[in-house]
ROPA-517206 format. One record per residue (C-alpha): residue in one letter; x, y, z. Coordinates in steps of 0.5 Angstrom, whole numbers, plus 500, padded with zeros to 3 digits. Layout:
N
a|X|Y|Z
...
***
This chain:
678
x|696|793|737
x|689|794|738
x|688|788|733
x|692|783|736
x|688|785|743
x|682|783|739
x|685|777|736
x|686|775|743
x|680|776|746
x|676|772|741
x|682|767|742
x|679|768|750
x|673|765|748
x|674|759|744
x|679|756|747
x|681|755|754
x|684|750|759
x|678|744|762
x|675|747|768
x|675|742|773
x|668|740|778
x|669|742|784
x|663|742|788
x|656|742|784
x|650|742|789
x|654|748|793
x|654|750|800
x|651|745|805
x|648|751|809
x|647|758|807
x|652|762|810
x|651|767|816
x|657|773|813
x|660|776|820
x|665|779|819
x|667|780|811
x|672|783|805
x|670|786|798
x|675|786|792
x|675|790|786
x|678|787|780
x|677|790|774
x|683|789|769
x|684|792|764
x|685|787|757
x|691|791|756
x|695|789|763
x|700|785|762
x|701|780|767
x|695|778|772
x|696|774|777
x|704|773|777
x|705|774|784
x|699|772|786
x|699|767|793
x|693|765|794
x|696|761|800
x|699|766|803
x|692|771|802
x|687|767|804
x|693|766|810
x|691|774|812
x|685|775|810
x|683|769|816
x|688|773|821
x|684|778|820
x|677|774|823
x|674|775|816
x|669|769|814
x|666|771|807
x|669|774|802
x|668|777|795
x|672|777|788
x|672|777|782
x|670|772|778
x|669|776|772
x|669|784|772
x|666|790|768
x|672|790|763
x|669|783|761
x|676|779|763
x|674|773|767
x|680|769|772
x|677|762|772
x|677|757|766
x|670|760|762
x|668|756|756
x|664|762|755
x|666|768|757
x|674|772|756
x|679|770|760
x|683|775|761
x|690|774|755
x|695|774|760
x|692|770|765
x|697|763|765
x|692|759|769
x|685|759|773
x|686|765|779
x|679|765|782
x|680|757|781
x|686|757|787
x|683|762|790
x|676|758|791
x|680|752|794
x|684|755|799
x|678|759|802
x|674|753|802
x|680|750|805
x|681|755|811
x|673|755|812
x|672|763|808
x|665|762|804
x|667|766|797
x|663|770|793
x|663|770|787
x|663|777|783
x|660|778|777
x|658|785|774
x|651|785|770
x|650|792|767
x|657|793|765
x|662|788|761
x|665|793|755
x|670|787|752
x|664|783|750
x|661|789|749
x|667|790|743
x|665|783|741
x|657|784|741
x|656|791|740
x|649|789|739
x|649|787|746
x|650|792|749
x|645|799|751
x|643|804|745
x|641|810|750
x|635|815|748
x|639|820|745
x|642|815|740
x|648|814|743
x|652|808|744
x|658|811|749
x|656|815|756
x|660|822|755
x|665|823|758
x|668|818|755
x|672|816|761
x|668|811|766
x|667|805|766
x|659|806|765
x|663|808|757
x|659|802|755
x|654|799|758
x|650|792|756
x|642|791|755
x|638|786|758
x|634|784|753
x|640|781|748
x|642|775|748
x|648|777|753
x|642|775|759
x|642|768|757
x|651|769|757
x|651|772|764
x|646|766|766
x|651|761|763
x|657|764|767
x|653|763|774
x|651|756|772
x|658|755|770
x|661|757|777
x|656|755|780
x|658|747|777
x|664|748|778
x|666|752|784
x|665|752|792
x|662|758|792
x|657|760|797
x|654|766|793
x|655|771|787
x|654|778|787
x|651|782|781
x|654|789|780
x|651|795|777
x|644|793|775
x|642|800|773
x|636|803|769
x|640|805|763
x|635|808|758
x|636|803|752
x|632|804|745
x|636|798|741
x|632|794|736
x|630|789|741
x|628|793|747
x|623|797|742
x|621|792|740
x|618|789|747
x|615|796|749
x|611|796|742
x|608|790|744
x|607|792|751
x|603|799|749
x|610|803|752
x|611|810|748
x|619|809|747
x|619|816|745
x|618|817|752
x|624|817|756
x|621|817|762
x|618|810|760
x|623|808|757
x|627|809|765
x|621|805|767
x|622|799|762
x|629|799|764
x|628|798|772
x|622|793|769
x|628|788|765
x|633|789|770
x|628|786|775
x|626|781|770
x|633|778|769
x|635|780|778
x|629|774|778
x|632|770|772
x|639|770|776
x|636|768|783
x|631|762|779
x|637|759|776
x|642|760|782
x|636|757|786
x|636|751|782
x|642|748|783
x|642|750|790
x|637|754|795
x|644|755|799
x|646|760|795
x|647|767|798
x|646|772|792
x|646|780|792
x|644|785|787
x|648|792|786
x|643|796|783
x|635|795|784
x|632|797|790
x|632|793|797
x|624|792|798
x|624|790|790
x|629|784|791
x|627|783|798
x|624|775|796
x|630|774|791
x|635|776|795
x|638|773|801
x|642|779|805
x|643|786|804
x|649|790|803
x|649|798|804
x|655|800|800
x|657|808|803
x|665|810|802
x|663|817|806
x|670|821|803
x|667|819|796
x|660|823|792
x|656|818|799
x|658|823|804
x|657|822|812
x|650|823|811
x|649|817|807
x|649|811|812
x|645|814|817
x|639|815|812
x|640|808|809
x|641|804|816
x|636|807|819
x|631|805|813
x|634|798|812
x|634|795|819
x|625|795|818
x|627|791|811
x|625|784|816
x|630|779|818
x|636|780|814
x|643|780|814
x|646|787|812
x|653|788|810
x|656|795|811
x|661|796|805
x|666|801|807
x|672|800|804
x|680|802|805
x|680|808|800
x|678|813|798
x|674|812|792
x|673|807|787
x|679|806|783
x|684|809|788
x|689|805|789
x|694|809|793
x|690|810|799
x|689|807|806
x|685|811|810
x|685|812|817
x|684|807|822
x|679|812|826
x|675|813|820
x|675|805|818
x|673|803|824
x|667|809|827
x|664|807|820
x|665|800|823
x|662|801|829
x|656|805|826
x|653|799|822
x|654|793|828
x|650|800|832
x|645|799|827
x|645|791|827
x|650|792|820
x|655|787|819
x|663|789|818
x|665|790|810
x|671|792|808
x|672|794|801
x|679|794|797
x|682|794|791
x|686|788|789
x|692|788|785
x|692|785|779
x|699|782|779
x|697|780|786
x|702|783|790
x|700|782|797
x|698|789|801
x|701|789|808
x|699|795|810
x|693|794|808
x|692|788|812
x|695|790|818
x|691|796|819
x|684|792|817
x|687|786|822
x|688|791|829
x|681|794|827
x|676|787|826
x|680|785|831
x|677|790|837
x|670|790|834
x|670|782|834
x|671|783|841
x|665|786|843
x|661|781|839
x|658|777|844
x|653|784|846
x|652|786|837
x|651|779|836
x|642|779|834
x|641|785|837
x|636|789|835
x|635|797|835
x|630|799|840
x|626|805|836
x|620|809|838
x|620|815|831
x|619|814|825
x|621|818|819
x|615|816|814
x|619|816|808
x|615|812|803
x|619|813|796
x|623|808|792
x|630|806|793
x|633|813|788
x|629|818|793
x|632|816|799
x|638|815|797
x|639|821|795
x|634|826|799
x|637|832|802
x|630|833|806
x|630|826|809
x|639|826|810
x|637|833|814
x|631|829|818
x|635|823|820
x|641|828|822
x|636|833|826
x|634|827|829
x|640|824|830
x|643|830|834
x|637|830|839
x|638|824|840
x|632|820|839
x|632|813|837
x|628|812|830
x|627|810|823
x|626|811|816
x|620|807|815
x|616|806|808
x|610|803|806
x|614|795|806
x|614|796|814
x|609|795|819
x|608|803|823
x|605|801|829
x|610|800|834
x|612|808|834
x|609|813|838
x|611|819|833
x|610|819|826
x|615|825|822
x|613|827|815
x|618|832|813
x|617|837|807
x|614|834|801
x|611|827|803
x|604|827|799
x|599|822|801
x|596|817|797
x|590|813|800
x|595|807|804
x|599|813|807
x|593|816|809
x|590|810|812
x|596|809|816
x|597|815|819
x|590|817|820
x|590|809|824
x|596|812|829
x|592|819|830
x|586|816|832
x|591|810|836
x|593|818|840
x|600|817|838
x|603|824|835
x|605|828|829
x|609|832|826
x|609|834|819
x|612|839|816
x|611|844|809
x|607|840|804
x|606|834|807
x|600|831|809
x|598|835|802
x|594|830|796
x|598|829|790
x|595|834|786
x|597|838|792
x|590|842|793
x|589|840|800
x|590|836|806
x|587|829|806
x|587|829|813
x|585|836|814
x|580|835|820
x|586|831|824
x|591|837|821
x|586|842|824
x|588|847|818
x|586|848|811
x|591|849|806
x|590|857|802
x|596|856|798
x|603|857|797
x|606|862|802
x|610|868|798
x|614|870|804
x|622|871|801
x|624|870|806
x|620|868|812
x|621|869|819
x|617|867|825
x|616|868|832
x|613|862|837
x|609|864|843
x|611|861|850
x|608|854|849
x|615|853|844
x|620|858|845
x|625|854|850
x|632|855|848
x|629|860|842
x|632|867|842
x|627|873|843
x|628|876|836
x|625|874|829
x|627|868|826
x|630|865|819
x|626|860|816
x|631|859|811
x|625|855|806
x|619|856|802
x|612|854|805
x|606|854|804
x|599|859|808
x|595|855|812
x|587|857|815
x|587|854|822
x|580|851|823
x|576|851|830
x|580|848|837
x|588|848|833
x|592|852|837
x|597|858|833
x|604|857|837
x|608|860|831
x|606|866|827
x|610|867|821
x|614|874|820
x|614|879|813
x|619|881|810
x|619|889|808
x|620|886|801
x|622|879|798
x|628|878|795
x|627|881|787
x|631|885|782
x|627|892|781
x|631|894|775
x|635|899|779
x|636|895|786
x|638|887|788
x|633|887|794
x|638|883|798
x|637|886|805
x|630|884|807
x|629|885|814
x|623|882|819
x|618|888|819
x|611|886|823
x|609|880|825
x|603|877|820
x|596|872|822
x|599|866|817
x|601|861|822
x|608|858|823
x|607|851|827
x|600|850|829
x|598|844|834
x|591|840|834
x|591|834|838
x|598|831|838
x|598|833|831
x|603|839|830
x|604|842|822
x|610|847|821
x|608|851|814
x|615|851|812
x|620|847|811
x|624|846|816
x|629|840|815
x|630|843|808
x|632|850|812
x|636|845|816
x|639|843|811
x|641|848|807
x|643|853|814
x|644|849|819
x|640|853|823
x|640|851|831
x|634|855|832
x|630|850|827
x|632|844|831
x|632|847|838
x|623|849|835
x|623|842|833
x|626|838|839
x|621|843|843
x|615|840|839
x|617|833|839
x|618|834|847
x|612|837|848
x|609|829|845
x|614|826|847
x|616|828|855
x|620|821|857
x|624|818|851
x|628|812|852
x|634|816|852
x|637|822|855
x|643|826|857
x|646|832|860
x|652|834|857
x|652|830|850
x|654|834|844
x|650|835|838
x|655|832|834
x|656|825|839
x|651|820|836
x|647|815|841
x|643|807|839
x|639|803|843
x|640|795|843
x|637|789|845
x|638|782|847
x|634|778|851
x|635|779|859
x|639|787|857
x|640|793|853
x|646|796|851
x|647|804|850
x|652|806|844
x|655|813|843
x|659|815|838
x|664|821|838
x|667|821|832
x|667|828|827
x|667|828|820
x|672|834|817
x|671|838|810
x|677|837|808
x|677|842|801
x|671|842|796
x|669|834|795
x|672|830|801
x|670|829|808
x|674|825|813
x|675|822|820
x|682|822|822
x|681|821|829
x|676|820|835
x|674|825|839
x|675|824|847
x|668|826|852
x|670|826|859
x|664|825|865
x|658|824|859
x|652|824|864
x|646|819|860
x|639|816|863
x|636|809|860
x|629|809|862
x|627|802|865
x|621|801|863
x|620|797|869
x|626|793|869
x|631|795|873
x|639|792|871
x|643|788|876
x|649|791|873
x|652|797|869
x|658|796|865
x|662|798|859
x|664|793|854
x|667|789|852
x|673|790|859
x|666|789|863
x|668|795|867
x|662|796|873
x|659|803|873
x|655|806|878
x|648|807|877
x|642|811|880
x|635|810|878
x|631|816|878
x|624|818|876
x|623|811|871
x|631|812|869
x|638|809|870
x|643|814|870
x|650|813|869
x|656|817|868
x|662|814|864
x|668|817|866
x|671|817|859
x|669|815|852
x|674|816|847
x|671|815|840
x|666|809|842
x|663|807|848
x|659|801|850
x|654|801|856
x|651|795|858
x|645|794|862
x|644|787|864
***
């Protein structure tokens, strides 16, 4: 059996129908993608019969029922299978005739721009034809253990595959009406192969360095991202192109748009996509996709997710200026999922109703998270998911900001925990002091790499002593700070470090010892360890408008969900910051609320939606949660609106303006409510 698979495979690349010429110079114009579709399409070599019932008419019917005007699909999958006539690749063996073929003629037909997919980092029936193109890992090995995973076998960059890769595009390109293609899992897989050893010798890399080795991975995978986009670009500068895998800033003049991919019931989770829009709408001027998908996980093919949950992660994109991308797994014999469509047809067609107020408009933003780590670090930082969730409960509007993105607009700047400063860093904040603009950092932030003192210890208004040994440490904040705060010594709930108040800082808190940190004397677990007196060491720290915590709030945030950490946090940044663009009366911590703009109004987007943990791994919505007589504030900025209503029934709300604000009540609001100021 296995050797007439392989047979056949090889019979795959040598012999093949002709491949007709559809549309060689591409698009005439790059396409704007609002509303799109995502299809998986990794088939096994071994699935018997691809495409059978496959009805590219009757699909494409569908998808444009659903308003859907970009779509991607596979024109070659991570199993190395292509469905189009290739003269170079493997068409897939039970493949009768040239699916992607009928599928481009009718997208183009119905006026749906098609992407093409193809994976970069993963093409295992290539791989069985060409071990030497695929990846040699630093331990030596050829295999990812576990062994079941699609990442099994994995394909380096630097073999003669990268020519191989740039020959299918280039074949597609020619021969296809494609708008763009799709690069997927463009990954810095560590690979020790002959060839890669090679060109490190030569570049004076230590192979023998891991670390190194990851470093000249990212390197290749870059090189061959800026290849792909050279060769796309030469036949046709309209093309959109996307690479899954390097991070957004490093293919920001190589790419045309940017997709978030966030499935939240899978490893993403619902902390995911708020870090991630928060920081990709400071990237400039860019279509962002916002790929959700229909199931669970990918791989799943026996789900359909709520409607409340497609459609709240929806709406919490086109709130932060992303567009709708809704991903599914398509079945390779191509049997038509109604359901499928059904559900995801009712939920475009309500968001498409509301496009006239998400159409160009902007977030207005007046904080930032400073964050300026790469794409790996963010995406997975818990520090930084907790101060995007913090934030977000308080409703502030704000950013993710790195060193790629202007930091002069905001009014306060957040460095939460670890965020050591290197000299560019240092100048832009030192900038914003000096500008009498306010900041607050916590923990280690504002430390030198080697974290032996802070940079700008004369704006900080403290010097650091070292690393805090309180296990655990509570705190007590004075009169300034303690609204909302209980009377009582309070957790941290994270580590710290001591700091020396300098001449004119004020001490707002002070932190707590234990009687005995947390150790295990031989005898005794010192498990129960009560506050016992209040210390000198201080706990917040104000100079200025710069504000210093001693230890890491976001991460005890994190960790605890301390309410008392946000309720010190939100006192510190009130006291900065008294007339925020929005407030409320009566919202709860969990609604989430964005401020848009349009020339001649704003918009105020509130979102009550719950993620539930349902069992050890999966979170999910399942319904809305309806909010009765929700009392919001808009200041005016000296602009005040000729009507108030809710969108897209344009219902009219009566309005008040009252110190600087606009205040509205909104009878009720069931899962998302849009409130117009014109």
């Amino acid at each position: 059996m296995k050797k007439t698979l392989l047979v056949s495979l090889i019979a795959g690349i040598a012999v093949l129908p002709q491949t007709k010429t559809l549309l060689a110079d591409g698009p005439e114009k790059m396409h704007q993608p609002k509303y799109s579709l995502f299809y998986d399409n990794h088939t096994m070599p071994a699935c018997p019969d691809v495409g059978e019932t496959f009805d590219a008419e009757a699909f494409t019917d569908r998808i444009k029922r659903c308003g859907v005007d970009y779509l991607t699909f596979h024109a070659r999958c991570n199993l190395g299978m292509a469905y189009y006539n290739t003269k170079i690749g493997i068409r897939h063996p039970s493949l009768k005739y040239d699916m992607f073929g009928k599928l481009a003629d009718a997208c183009k037909k119905k006026g749906i721009a098609l992407t093409a997919y193809l994976n970069g980092g993963i093409s295992s029936a290539e791989g069985i034809l060409h071990r030497d193109w695929t990846t040699l890992y630093f331990e030596g090995n050829e295999y990812r253990e576990p062994r079941l995973t699609p990442y099994v076998r994995t394909m380096c960059y630097n073999t003669p595959y990268r020519d191989h890769l740039i020959a299918m595009i280039e074949e597609i390109a020619h021969n296809y009406p494609v708008s763009g293609f799709f690069i997927d899992c463009l990954a810095a897989y560590p690979c020790i192969c002959p060839v890669c050893v090679k060109e490190m010798k030569r570049k004076g890399i230590n192979w023998n360095n891991k670390e190194e080795v990851v470093k000249f991975a990212e390197f290749s995978y870059m090189r061959l991202s800026r290849d792909i986009s050279k060769a796309i670009r030469a036949i046709n500068p309209n093309y959109l192109i996307y690479f899954n895998g390097p991070g957004f800033e490093e293919q920001s003049e190589i790419g045309t748009h940017l997709e978030c991919e966030c499935l939240p019931a899978g490893s993403w989770g619902y902390e995911y996509l708020p870090v991630l829009s928060h920081y990709m709408r400071t990237l400039g001027n860019k279509t962002i996709l916002n790929m959700n998908a229909r199931f669970y996980n990918w791989g799943d093919f026996g789900s359909l997710r709520p409607e409340a949950a497609i459609k709240s992660e929806l709406l919490y994109g086109l709130a932060n200026g992303m567009r709708p991308d809704v991903g599914g797994h398509f079945h390779p014999r191509g049997d038509l999922e109604t359901a499928v469509f059904d559900r995801l047809e009712k939920i475009y067609k309500e968001l498409q109703t509301m496009d006239p107020w998400f159409d160009n408009a902007k977030n207005i933003t007046e904080v930032a998270i400073v964050y300026p780590l790469k794409i790996n670090h963010i995406r997975g930082d818990r520090q930084l998911k907790s101060a995007v969730r913090m934030l977000s409960e308080l409703k502030q509007q704000f950013d993710v900001v790195t060193l790629f993105s202007d930091w002069s607009k905001y009014k306060v700047l957040v460095i939460p925990d670890d965020i050591t400063f290197d000299d560019e860093v240092a100048r832009r904040v030192k900038a914003h002091v000096a500008a009498g603009k306010a900041v607050i950092a916590t923990g280690a932030s504002g430390l030198d790499n080697k974290k032996t003192q802070f940079v700008l210890e004369k704006e900080w208004g403290v010097k650091y002593t070292g690393v805090n040994g309180f296990d655990p440490a509570y705190f007590t904040t004075g009169k300034n700070f303690n609204r909302g705060l209980p009377d009582m010594p309070l957790s941290l709930y994270a580590s710290g470090i001591d700091v020396e108040p300098l001449a004119g800082t004020s001490v707002e808190a002070k932190l707590i010892k234990s009687y005995y940190n947390r150790h295990w004397d031989g005898e005794y677990a010192f498990y129960y360890n009560p506050p016992d007196k209040v210390t000198d060491k201080p706990a917040l720290t104000i100079n200025g408008k710069v504000a210093h915590f001693s230890h890491r709030i976001f991460t005890g945030y994190s960790d605890m969900a301390s309410v008392e950490l946000r309720t010190l946090f939100s006192n510190v940044i009130n006291n900065f910051f008294p007339d925020p663009l929005f407030k409320s009366e009566n919202l709860p911590s969990f609604a989430r609320v964005f401020v848009t703009e349009q020339p001649g109004r704003r918009m105020v987007h509130i979102l009550s939606y719950v993620p539930e943990m349902r069992g050890p791994k999966t979170q999910i919505i399942e319904e809305a949660v309806e909010l009765h007589d929700v009392k919001i504030a808009l200041r005016n900025d000296g602009k005040s609106p000729k009507e108030v209503y809710l969108a897209p029934g344009k219902t009219a709300l009566p309005f008040k303006i009252i110190n600087g604000y606009i205040h509205v009540t909104i009878p009720v609001s069931n899962g998302y409510s849009m409130v117009v100021f014109e």
